[in-house]
Backbone as CSV, one residue per row, in Angstrom:
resi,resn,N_x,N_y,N_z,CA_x,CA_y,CA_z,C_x,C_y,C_z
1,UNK,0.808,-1.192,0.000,0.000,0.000,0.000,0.858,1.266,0.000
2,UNK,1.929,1.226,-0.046,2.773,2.533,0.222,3.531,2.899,-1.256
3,UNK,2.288,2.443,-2.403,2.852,3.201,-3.395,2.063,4.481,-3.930
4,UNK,3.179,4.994,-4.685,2.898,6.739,-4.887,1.730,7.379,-5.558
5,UNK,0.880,8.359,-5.715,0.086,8.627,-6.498,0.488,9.749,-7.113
6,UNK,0.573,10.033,-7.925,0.926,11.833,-8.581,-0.704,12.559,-9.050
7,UNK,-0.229,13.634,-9.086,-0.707,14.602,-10.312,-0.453,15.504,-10.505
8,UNK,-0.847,16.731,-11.604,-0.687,18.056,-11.768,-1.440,18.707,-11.202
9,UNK,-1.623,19.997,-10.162,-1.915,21.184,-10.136,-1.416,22.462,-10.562
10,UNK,-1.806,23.425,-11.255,-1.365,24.425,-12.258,0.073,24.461,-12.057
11,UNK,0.985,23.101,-12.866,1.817,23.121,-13.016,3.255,22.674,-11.913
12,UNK,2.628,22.212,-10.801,2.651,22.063,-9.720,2.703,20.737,-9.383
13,UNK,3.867,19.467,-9.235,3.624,17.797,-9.068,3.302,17.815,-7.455
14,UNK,2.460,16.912,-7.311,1.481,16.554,-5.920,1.757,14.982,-5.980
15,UNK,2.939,14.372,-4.890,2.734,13.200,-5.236,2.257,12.527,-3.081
16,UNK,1.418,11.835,-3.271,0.645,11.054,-2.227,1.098,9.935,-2.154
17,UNK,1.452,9.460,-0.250,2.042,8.137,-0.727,1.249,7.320,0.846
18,UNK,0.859,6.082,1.082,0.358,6.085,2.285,1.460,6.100,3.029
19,UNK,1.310,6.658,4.118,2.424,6.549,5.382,1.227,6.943,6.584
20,UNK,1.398,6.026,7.841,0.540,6.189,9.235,1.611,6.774,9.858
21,UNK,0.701,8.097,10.278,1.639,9.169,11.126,0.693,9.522,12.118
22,UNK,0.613,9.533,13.290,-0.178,9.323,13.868,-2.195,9.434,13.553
23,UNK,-2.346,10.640,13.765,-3.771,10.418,13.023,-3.966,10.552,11.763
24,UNK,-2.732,10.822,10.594,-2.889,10.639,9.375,-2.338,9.513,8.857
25,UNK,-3.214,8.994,7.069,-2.971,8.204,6.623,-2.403,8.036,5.290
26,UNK,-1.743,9.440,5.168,-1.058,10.099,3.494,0.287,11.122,4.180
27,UNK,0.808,11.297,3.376,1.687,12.200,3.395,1.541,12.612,2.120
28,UNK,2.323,13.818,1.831,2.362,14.540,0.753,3.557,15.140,0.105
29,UNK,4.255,15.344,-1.071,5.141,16.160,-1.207,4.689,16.763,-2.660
30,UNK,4.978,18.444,-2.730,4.456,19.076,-3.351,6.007,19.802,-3.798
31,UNK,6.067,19.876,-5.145,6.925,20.677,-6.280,6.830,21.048,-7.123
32,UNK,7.258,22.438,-7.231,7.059,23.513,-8.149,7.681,23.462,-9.233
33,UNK,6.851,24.198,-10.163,7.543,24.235,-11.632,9.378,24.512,-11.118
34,UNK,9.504,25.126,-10.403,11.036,25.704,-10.365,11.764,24.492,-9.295
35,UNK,11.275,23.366,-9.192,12.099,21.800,-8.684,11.861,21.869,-7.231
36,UNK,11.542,23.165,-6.334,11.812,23.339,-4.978,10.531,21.995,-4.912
37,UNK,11.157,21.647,-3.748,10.001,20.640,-3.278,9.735,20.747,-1.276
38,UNK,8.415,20.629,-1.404,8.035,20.706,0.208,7.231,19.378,0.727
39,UNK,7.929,18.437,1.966,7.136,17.479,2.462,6.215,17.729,3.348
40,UNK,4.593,17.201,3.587,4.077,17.156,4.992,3.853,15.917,4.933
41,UNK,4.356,15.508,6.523,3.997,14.376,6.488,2.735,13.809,7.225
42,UNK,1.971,14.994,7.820,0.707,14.540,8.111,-0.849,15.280,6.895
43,UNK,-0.667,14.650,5.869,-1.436,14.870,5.011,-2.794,14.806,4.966
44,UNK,-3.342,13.803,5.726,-5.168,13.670,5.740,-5.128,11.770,6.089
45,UNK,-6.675,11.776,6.431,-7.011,10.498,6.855,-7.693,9.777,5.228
46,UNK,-7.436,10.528,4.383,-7.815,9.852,2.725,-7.347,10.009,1.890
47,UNK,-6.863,9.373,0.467,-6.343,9.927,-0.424,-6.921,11.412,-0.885
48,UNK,-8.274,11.725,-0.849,-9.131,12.567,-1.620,-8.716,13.768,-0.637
49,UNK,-8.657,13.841,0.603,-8.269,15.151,1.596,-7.149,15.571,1.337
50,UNK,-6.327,14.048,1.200,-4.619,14.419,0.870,-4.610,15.409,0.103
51,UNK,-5.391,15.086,-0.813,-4.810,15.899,-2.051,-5.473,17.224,-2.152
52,UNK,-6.390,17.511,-1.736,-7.218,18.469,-1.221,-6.417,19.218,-0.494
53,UNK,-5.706,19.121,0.729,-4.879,19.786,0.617,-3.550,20.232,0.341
54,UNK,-2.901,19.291,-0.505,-2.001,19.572,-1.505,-2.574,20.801,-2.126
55,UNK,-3.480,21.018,-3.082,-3.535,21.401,-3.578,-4.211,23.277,-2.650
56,UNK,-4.571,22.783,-1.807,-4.615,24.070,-0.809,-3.512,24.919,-0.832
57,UNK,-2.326,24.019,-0.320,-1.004,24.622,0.222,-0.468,25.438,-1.132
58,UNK,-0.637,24.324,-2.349,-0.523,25.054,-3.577,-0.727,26.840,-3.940
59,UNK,-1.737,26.295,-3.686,-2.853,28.227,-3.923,-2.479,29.000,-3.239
60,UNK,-1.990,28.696,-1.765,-1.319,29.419,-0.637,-0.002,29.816,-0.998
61,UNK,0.620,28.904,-1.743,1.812,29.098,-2.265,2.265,30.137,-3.593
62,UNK,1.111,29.833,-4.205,1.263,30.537,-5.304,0.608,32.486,-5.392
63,UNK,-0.196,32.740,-4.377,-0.829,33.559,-3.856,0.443,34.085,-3.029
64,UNK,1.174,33.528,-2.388,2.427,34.389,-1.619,3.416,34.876,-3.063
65,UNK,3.506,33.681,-3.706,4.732,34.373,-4.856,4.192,35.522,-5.611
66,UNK,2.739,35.831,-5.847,2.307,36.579,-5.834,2.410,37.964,-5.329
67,UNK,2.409,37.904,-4.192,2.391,39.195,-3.171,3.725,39.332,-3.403
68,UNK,5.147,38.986,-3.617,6.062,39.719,-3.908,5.959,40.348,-4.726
């Protein structure tokens, strides 16, 4: 069960992998068009939240590069 899931968000790789961390059941690592990459390792209790907020942190992310 601890293999990877990917996808794209605007340009953005989101890859999900299971890992039990205490009350979560995903982790996440999220990288930008420009290679930087960021882990959490308490991602959500589902694949579908995981990525949900992957793709949160995304918008958050991209909304700060923004404001510079």
């Amino acid at each position: 069960m601890n293999q990877a899931i990917s996808d794209l968000y605007k340009g953005w790789i989101i890859s999900i992998t299971a890992e039990d961390n205490q009350c979560s059941a995903f982790s996440f690592d999220i990288t930008s068009p420009s290679k930087q990459t960021q882990h959490v390792r308490m991602g959500g209790i589902t694949r579908q939240r995981t990525l949900e907020r992957a793709r949160e942190m995304i918008d958050m992310e991209i909304s700060l590069i923004d404001e510079d």
